[in-house]
N, C-alpha and C positions, 0 to 999 in steps of 0.2 A: 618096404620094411613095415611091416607089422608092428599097431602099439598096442596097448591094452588100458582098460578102463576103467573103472566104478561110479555110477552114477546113483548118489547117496540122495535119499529120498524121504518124505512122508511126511503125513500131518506136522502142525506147530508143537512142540513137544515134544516131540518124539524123541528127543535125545540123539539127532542126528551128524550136530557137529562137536560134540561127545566122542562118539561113534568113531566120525571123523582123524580126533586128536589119537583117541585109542588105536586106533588102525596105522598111524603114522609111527607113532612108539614102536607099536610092535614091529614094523617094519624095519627100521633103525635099529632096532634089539636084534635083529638077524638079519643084519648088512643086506635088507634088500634098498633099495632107490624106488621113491616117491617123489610125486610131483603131484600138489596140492593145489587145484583150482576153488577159489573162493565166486561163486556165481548167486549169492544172493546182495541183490546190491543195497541191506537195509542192515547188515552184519558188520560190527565193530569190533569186537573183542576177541582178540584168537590168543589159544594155548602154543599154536603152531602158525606163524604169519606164513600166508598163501605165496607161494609161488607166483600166480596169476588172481589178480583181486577186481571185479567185475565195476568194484568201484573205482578203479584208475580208469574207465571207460567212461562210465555214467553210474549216480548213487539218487536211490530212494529218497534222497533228504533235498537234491537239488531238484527234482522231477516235481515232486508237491508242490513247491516253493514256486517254481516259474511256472508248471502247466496248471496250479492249482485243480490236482489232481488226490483223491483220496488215498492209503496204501495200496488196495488193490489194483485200483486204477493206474496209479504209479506204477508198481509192480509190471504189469502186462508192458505199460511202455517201454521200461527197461529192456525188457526182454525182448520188446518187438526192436529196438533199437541195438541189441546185440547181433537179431539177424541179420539186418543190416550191415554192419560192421564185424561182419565173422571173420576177416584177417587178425581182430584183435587176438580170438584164442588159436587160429591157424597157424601164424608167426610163432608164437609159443610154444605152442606142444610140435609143428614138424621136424624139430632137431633132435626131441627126443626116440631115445632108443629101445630097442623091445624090452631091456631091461627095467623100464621104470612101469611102476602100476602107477596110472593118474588117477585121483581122487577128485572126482566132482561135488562136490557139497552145493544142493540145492534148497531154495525157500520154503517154507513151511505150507505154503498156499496151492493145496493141490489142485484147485482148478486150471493150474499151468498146465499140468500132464494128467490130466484126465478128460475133459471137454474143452481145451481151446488149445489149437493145434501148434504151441509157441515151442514145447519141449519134444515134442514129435518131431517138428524141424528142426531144430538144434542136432536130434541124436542122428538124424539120416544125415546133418554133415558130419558128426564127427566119424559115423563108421564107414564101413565101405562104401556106403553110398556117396563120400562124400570122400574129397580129395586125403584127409588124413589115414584112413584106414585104419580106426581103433577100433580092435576088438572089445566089445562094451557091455557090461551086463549090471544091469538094474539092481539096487541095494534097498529094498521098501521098509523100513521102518513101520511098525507097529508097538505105541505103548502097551507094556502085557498090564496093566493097570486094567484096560478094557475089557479084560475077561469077568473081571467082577458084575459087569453090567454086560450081561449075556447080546443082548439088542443092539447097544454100541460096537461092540466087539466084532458083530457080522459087518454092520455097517462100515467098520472100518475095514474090516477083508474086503469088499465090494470094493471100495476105494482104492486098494491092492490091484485086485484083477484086472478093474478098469484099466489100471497105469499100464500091466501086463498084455491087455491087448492092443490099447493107444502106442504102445510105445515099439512091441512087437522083437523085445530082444531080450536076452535071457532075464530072470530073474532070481533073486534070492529074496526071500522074505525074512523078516526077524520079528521076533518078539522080545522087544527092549527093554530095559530098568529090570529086569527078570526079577533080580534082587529084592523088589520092592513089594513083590507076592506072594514067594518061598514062604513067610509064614502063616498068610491069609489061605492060599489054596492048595489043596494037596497034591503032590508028585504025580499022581494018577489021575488025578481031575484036569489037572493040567496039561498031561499030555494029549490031554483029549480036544485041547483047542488046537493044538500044531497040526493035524491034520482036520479041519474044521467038519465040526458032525450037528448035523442038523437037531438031531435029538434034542441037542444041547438046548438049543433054546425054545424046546418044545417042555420037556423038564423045567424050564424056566418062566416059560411061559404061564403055566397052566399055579403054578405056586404065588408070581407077580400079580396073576387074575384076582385071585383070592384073596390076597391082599389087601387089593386094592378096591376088592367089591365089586367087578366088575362082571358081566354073565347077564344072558338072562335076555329081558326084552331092553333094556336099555344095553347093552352093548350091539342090540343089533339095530339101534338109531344111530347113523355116522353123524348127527348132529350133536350129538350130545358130546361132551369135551371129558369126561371119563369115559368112554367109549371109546375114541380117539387115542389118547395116550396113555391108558390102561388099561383098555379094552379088547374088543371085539375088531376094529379095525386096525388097531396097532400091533395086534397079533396076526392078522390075518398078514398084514404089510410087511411086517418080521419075515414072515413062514415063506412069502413070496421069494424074499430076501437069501434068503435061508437056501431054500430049493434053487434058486437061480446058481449060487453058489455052489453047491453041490452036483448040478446038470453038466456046468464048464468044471467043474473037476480040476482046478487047475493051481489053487492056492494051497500052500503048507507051509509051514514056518518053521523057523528054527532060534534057540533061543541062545539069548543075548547078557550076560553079566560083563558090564566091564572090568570089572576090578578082579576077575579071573583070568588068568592069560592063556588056559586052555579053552577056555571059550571063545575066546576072542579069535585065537587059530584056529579053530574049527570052522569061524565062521570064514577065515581068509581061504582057508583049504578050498570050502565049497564054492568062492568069488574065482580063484585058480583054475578049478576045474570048468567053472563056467565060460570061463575065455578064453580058455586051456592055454596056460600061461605057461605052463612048465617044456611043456611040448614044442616052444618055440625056441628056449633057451638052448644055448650052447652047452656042452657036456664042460665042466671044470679041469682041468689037468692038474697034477699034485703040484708043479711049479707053478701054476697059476694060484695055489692058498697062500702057497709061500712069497708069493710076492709082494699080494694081497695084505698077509695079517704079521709078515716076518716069521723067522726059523722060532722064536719062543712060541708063539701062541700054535705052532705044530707041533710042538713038543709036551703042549698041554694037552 
């Protein structure tokens, strides 16, 4: 039997157990069935208490304490001590049914799924490679705050891709807090980050220079610390940035207001599609609404 997945991601910020809560609503607003994994084990406060909480296993707060270990260092253990003990989310989620989409909410510290192999193993058990067989697909978070800072912005796409080929299973990108740029950046300008164009921070580029005074023969000394990070080298490192992105071709975004509920389904449409969730469900029969919601709510 077939389950299906979301694995909710990206930077500290990024408004991803937000995200999270929003996604659960909306779900419960159109009688679907969720199942909420809590897997950051340093997270307290929920809108929506987890189903499965990674701290009934092991927590952040006990890992420092006894291993006299810092967050990140914590963190990693955690994790490395989930792989460990992978019956803990086996037992869990094998009961459930293709009808539930599981919501994975992960910690904000990307170097778990981008350079250290803890979340790579994680995802090869939960899908077919691994005895539950969830159909699974990548939810990356992107504050759209970053497009103001053209440089940030790639950098944080980079950080995208990487998880996209570390992780190797579908993905959907967003650009979060939308909200919070609608009056800063224009509808046009903006659309122009969702599929990321290198232009961009070439036009940004050469205006930041100028700025900042940069050009000339001291930008082309890497020693010199304008040079460096408003310079000649920092653009050069950008541009690299820039192109590499553009070469793998493979990041595009979509954007994200929560407090809109057509946005919010759009973005579930495209999770749907991605682990083509509909395509496994059983067709409804009109005695099955009625079963379901009672003869009023079919008369409505």
């Amino acid at each position: 039997m077939s389950k299906f997945g979301a694995l909710v991601m990206g930077p500290a910020g990024a408004g991803k157990t937000t995200f999270c809560n929003t996604l659960i609503q909306h779900l419960r607003l159109n009688r679907r069935s969720c199942f909420y994994v809590n897997l950051d084990p340093a997270a307290e406060d929920f809108t929506y208490e987890p189903d499965l909480d990674i701290k009934d296993l092991i927590s952040l707060e006990d890992v420092m304490e006894e291993m006299g270990l810092g967050p990140n260092g914590g963190l990693i253990y955690c994790f490395e001590f989930l792989l460990q003990n992978l019956d803990f989310l086996t037992t869990a989620l094998d009961p459930l049914t293709e009808e539930y989409l599981i919501i994975l909410d992960l910690p904000g510290q990307i170097e778990l799924y981008t350079h250290i192999p803890v979340v790579p193993t994680l995802v090869k058990h939960l899908t077919r490679f691994g005895s539950l067989n969830v159909s699974l697909c990548a939810v990356y978070l992107l504050e759209s705050t970053f497009v103001i800072d053209r440089a940030k912005f790639f950098a944080g796409t980079l950080s995208a891709m990487s998880a996209m080929i570390m992780l190797e299973i579908p993905h959907v990108n967003i650009l979060s807090k939308i909200d919070l740029v609608k009056g800063s950046v224009p509808k046009r300008q903006l659309k122009r980050f969702l599929d990321p164009d290198t232009s961009l921070l070439e036009e940004d580029g050469s205006t930041d220079m100028q700025r900042r005074g940069g050009g000339g023969a001291a930008a082309a000394d890497p020693a010199n610390t304008e040079s460096i990070m408003g310079g000649g080298s920092f653009k050069r490192l950008n541009k690299a940035v820039a192109q590499l992105i553009d070469d793998f071709s493979m990041v595009s975004f979509l954007q994200l207001d929560v407090q809109d509920e057509d946005s919010v389904g759009g973005i579930l449409s495209y999770i749907d599609d991605a682990i083509q969730f509909h395509e496994a469900q059983e067709p409804r029969e009109p005695n099955d609404e009625i079963a379901e919601y009672g003869d009023d709510a079919m008369m409505e």
